[in-house]
KENULO-340236 format. One line per field, with one value per residue (C-alpha): residue number from 1; x, y, z; residue in one letter. Coordinates in Angstrom, 2 decimals. Example, Ala and Ser with C-alpha at 12.3 -4.5 7.8 and 13.67 -1.06 7.14 Angstrom:
# KENULO-340236
i: (1_2)
east: (12.30_13.67)
north: (-4.50_-1.06)
up: (7.80_7.14)
aa: (a_s)
END
This chain:
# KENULO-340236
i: (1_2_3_4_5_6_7_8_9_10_11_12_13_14_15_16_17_18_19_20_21_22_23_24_25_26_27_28_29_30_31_32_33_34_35_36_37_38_39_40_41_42_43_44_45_46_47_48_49_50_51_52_53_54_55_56_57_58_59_60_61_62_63_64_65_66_67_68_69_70_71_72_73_74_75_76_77_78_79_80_81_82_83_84_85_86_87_88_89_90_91_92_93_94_95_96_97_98_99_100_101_102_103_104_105_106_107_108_109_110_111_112_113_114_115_116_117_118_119_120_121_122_123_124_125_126_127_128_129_130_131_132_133_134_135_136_137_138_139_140_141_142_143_144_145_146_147_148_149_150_151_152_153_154_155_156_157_158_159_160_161_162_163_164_165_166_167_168_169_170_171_172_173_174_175_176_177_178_179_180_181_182_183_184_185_186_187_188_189_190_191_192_193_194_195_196_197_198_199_200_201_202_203_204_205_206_207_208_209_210_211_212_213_214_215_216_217_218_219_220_221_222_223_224_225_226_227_228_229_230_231_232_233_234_235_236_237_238_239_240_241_242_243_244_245_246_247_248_249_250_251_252_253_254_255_256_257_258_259_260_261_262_263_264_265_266_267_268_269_270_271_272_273_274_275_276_277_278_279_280_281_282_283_284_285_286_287_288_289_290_291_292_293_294_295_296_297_298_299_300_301_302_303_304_305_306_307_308_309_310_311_312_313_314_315_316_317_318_319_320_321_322_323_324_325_326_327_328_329_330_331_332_333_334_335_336_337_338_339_340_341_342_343_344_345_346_347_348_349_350_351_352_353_354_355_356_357_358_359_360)
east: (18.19_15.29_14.62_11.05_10.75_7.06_7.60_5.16_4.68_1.99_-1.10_0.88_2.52_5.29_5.81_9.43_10.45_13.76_14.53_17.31_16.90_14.34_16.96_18.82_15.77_14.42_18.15_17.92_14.75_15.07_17.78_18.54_16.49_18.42_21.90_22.51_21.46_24.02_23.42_20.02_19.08_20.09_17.35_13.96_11.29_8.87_7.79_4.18_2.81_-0.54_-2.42_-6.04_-7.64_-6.09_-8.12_-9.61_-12.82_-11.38_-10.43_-7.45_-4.91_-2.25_0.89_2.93_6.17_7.41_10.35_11.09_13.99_12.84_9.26_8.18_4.49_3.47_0.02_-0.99_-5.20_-7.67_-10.98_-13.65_-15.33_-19.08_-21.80_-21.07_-24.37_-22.82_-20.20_-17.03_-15.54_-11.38_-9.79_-6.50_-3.78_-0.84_2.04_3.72_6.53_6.96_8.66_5.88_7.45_4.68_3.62_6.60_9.37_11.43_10.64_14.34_15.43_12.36_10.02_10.78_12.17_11.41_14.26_13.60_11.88_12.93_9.14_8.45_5.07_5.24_1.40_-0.28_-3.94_-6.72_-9.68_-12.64_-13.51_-16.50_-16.45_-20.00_-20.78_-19.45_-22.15_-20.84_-20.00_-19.69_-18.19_-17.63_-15.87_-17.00_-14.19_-13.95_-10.15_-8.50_-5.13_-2.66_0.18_3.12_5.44_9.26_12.36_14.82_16.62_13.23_12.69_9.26_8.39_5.61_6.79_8.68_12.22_10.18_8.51_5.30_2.93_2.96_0.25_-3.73_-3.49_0.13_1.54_3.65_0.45_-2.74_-5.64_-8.64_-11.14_-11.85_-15.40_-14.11_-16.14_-14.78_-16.90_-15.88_-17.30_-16.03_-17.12_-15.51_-15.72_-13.13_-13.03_-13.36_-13.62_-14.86_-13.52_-14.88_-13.94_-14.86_-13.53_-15.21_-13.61_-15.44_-13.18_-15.39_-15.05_-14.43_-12.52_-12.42_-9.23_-9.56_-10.00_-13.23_-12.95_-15.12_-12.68_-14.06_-11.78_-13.22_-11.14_-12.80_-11.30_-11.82_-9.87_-11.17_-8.76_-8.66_-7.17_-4.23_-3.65_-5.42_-5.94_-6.84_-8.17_-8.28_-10.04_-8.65_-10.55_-10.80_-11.60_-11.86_-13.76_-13.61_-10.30_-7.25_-3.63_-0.94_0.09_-3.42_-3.51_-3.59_-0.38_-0.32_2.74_4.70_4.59_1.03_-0.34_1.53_4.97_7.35_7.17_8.72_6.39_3.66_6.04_2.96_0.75_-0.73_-4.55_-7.30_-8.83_-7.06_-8.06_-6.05_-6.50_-4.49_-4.10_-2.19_-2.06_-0.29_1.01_2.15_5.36_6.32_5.54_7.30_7.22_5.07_5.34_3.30_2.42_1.27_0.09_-0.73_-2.08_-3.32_-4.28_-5.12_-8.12_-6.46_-6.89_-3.16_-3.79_-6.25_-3.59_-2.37_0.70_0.32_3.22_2.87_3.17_6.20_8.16_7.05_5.02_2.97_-0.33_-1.27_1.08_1.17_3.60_3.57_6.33_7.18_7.45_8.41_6.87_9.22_6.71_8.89_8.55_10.42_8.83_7.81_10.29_8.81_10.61_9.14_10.80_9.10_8.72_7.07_5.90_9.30_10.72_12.35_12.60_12.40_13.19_10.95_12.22_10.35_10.42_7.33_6.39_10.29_10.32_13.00)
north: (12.97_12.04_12.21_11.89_11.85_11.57_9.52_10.10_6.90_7.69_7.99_6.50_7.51_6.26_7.73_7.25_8.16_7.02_8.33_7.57_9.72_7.32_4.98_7.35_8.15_4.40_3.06_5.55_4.44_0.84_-1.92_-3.89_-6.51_-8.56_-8.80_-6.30_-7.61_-5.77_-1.79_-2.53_-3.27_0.60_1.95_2.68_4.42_3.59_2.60_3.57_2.98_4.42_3.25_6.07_4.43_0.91_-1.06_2.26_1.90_4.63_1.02_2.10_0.56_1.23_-1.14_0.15_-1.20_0.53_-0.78_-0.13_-0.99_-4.67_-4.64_-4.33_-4.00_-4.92_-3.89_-4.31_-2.56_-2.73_-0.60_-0.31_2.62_2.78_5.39_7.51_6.48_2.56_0.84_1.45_-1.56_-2.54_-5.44_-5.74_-7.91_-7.74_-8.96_-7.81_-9.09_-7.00_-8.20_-9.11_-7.50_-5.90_-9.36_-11.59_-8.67_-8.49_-5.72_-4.34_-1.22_-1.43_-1.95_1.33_-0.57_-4.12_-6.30_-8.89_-11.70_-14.05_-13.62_-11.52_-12.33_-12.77_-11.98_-12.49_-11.99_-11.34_-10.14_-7.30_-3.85_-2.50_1.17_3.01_6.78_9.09_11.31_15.00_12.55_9.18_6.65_3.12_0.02_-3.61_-6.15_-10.11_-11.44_-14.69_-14.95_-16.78_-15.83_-17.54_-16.51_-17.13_-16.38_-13.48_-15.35_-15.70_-19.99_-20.54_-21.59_-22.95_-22.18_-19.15_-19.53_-21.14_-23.33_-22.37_-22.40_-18.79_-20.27_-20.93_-24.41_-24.98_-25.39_-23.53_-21.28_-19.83_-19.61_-17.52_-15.60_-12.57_-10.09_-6.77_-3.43_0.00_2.81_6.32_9.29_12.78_16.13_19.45_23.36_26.20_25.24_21.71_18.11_14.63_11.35_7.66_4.95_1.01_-1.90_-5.61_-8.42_-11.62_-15.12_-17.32_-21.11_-21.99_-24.91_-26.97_-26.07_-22.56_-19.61_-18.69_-14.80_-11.93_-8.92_-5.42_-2.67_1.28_5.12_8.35_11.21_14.99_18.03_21.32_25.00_26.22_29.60_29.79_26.23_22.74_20.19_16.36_13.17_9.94_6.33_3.08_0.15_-3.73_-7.01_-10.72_-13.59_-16.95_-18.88_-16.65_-16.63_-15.00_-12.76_-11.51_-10.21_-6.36_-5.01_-1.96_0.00_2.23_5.36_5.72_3.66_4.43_6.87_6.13_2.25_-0.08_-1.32_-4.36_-3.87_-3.34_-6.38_-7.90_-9.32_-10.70_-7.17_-3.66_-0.17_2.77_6.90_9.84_13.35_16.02_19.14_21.35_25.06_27.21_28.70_30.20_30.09_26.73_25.16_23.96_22.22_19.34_17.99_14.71_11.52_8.01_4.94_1.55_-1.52_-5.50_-5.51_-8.84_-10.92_-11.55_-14.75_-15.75_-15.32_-18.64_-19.71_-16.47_-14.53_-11.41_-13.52_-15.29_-11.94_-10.08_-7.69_-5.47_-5.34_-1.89_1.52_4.86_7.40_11.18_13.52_16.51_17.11_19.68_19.25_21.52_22.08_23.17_23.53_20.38_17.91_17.67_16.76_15.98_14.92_13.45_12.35_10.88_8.82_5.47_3.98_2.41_5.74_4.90_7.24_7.34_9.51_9.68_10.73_11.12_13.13_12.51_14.42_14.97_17.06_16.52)
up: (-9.57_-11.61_-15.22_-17.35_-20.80_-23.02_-26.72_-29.00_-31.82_-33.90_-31.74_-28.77_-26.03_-23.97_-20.38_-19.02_-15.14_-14.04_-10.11_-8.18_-5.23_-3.58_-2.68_-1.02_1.52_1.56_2.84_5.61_6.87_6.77_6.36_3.35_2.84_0.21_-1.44_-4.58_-7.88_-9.65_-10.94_-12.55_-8.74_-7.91_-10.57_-9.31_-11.75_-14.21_-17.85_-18.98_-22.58_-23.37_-26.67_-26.75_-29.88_-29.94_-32.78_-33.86_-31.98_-28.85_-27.17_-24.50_-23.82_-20.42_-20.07_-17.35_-15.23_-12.16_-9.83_-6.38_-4.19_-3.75_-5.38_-8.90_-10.43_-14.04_-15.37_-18.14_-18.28_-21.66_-21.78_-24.06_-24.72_-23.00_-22.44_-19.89_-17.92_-18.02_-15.81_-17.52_-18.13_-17.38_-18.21_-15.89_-15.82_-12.93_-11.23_-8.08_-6.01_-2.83_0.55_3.13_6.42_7.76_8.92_8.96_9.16_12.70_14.49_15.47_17.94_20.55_17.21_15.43_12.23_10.21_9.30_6.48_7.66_4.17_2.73_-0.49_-2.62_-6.14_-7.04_-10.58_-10.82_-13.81_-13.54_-14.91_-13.21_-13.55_-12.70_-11.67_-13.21_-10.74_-8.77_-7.04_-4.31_-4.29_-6.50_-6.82_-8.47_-8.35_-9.38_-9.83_-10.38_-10.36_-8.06_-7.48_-4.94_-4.22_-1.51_-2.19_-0.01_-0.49_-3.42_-5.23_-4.62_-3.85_0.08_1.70_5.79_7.54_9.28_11.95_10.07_9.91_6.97_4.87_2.98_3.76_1.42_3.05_-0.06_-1.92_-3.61_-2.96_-5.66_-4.93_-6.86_-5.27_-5.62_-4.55_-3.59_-3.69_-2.44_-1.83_-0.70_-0.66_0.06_0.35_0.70_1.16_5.04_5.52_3.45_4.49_2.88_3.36_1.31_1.98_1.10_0.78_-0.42_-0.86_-1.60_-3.64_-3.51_-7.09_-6.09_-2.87_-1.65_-2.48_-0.01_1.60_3.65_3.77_4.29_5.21_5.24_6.34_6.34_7.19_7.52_8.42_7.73_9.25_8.81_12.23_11.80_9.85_10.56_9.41_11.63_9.57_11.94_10.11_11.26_9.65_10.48_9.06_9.96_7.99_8.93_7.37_5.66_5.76_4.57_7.17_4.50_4.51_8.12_9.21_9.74_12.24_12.29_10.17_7.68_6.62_9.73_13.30_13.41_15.59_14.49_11.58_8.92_10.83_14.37_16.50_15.04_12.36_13.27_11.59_12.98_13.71_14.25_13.76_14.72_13.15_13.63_12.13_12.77_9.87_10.64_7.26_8.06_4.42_1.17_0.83_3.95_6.53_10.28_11.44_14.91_14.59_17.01_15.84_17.49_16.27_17.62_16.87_18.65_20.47_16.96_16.68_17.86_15.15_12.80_11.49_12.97_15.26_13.69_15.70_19.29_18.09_16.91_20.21_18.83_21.79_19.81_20.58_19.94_20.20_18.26_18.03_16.71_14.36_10.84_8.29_4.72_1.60_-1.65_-4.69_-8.37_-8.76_-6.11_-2.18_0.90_4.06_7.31_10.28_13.71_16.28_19.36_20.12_23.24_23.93_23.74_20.55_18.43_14.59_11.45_7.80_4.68_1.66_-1.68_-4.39_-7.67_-9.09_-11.58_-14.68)
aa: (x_x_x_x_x_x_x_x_x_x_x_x_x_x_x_x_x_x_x_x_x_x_x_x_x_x_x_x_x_x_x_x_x_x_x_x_x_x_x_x_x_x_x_x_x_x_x_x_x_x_x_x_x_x_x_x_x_x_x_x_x_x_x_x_x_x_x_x_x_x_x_x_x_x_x_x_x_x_x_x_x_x_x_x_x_x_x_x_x_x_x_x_x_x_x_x_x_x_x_x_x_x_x_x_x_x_x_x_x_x_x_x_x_x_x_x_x_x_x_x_x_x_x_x_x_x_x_x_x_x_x_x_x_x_x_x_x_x_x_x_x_x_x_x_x_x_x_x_x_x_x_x_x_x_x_x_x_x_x_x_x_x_x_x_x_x_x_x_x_x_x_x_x_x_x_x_x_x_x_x_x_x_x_x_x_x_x_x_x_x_x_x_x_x_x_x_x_x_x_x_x_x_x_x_x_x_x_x_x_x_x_x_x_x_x_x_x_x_x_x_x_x_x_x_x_x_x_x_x_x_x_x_x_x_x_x_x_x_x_x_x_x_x_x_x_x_x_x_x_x_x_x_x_x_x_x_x_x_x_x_x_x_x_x_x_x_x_x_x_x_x_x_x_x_x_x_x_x_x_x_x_x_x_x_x_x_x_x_x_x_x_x_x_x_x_x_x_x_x_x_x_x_x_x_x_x_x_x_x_x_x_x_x_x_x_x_x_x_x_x_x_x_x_x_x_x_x_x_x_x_x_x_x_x_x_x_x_x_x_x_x_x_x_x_x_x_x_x_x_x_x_x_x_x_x_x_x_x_x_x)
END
């Protein structure tokens, strides 16, 4: 149910993905979060323009435009051409709106889904990456962007408090501004039997303005994957903690796909800290399909509390989780299906759904 098409214009090239199918799996994993905007609001895909040689100089230029069931993401990305033994140098341009319920969404069915908690943030920052030459192993990207987020309700007015009437906002207004110094490191290392990843994350607010925000924000994931026999087993460590000024929406949410199974998106918590373990274990049963045993946990570390306005107290959330479950992952010419089903600590129990890489 998806459909890609390449347009060549001279030396550009237009990219166009229109899917349909994700909707399909996202309504059965979670509830709707907002009214129906009509039949545009039933499209979900993407529109990429690429531009190699722009002003003739190999100057590149990437506008893209993807839409989701109830976020969207512009980006618009210029780079000029550099020696390969220089930073590579991006300038970026985006805008997001997605719905922020990992930290104000209602956990629902003894926490293994979100309901809409009426807070979506409509993001627009600028900014400059700089991009180190790439080593055998490690890599990195240093980054300094002007934002400006503004948190709005389901309808798209902009708010300043929650349905309880708290602040969603560090300046309690009804915007943030902050320029942030970012730095991406990752390192990565592999061989027929076994790989190690670590990437970290620091993000430094810098005071431009009075009333802008002040945080240091450290974020950490290593991971190992070893082939034990026939089978593969892959442990992961997520890790992250701020300090200083903070936002609510800039909390750790713990809980969900990609963080803890057997949960909704944020129900466990959402800290200034949190720390979450994986495991996997993946068995081959064909050519085209493989099993998976999995268990997940993740905690706050207690820093729920720290949170302004202490969102995960007042929506019940435990803090601390533990999921584990079954999966089957499908690999086809066309794209990947994976289902997973599993349990939480409340005995709950919850179903994934997921297709990626759709062929035409």
């Amino acid at each position: 149910m998806g459909a890609q098409k390449s347009i060549h214009a001279g030396k550009a090239k237009i990219d166009v993905n229109v899917d349909l199918t994700h909707r399909l799996c996202a309504s059965l994993m979670m509830p709707p979060f907002r009214s129906s905007g009509g039949p545009l609001s039933l499209i979900i895909g993407s529109l990429c323009l690429k531009h190699p040689n722009l002003f003739g100089g190999s100057e590149k230029l990437d506008v893209s435009w993807d839409k989701g069931l109830y976020d969207s993401n512009a980006l618009i990305a210029y780079r000029r051409p550099r020696p390969e033994w220089l930073s590579q140098q991006s300038f970026v341009i985006q805008h997001s709106l997605t719905p922020e319920i990992g930290i104000h969404g209602t956990p629902m069915d003894n926490f293994s889904r979100s309901g809409s908690g009426g807070v979506n943030l409509s993001q627009f920052s600028v900014g400059l990456d700089l991009t180190d030459p790439a080593n055998s192993t490690w890599s990195s990207t240093t980054s300094i962007s002007f934002k400006h987020v503004r948190p709005v309700n389901d309808d798209g007015r902009s708010i300043s408090i929650d349905i309880d009437g708290f602040p969603v906002t560090y300046s309690g207004n009804s915007h943030d501004n902050m320029v942030v110094l970012k730095q991406e490191s990752h390192y990565a290392k592999a061989n027929d039997r076994s790989f190690v990843r670590v990437s970290f994350q620091i993000e430094q607010g810098i005071p431009l303005l009075s009333k802008w925000i002040i945080f240091n924000r450290l974020k950490f994931v290593a991971s190992k994957g070893v082939k034990v026999g026939p089978t593969f087993l892959l442990t992961s460590l997520t890790g992250g903690s701020i300090v200083g000024d903070m936002a609510p929406y800039q909390a750790f949410a713990i809980g969900g796909l990609g963080s803890v199974r057997g949960y909704g998106e944020g129900s466990i918590g959402s800290g200034r800290s949190c720390l979450v373990a994986n495991s996997e274990l993946t068995i081959p049963l064909n050519k085209m399909m493989e099993g998976v045993l999995f268990l997940d946990c993740g905690t706050d570390l207690g820093s729920g509390r720290h949170v302004p306005g202490n969102p995960a107290l007042r929506q019940g959330k435990p803090g601390s989780g533990l999921g584990l479950g079954y999966g089957l992952r499908f690999k086809s010419p066309c794209g990947h299906f994976q289902v997973d089903y599993a349990i939480n600590s409340f005995q709950q129990r919850t179903v994934y759904f997921g297709i990626s890489n759709l062929g035409s």
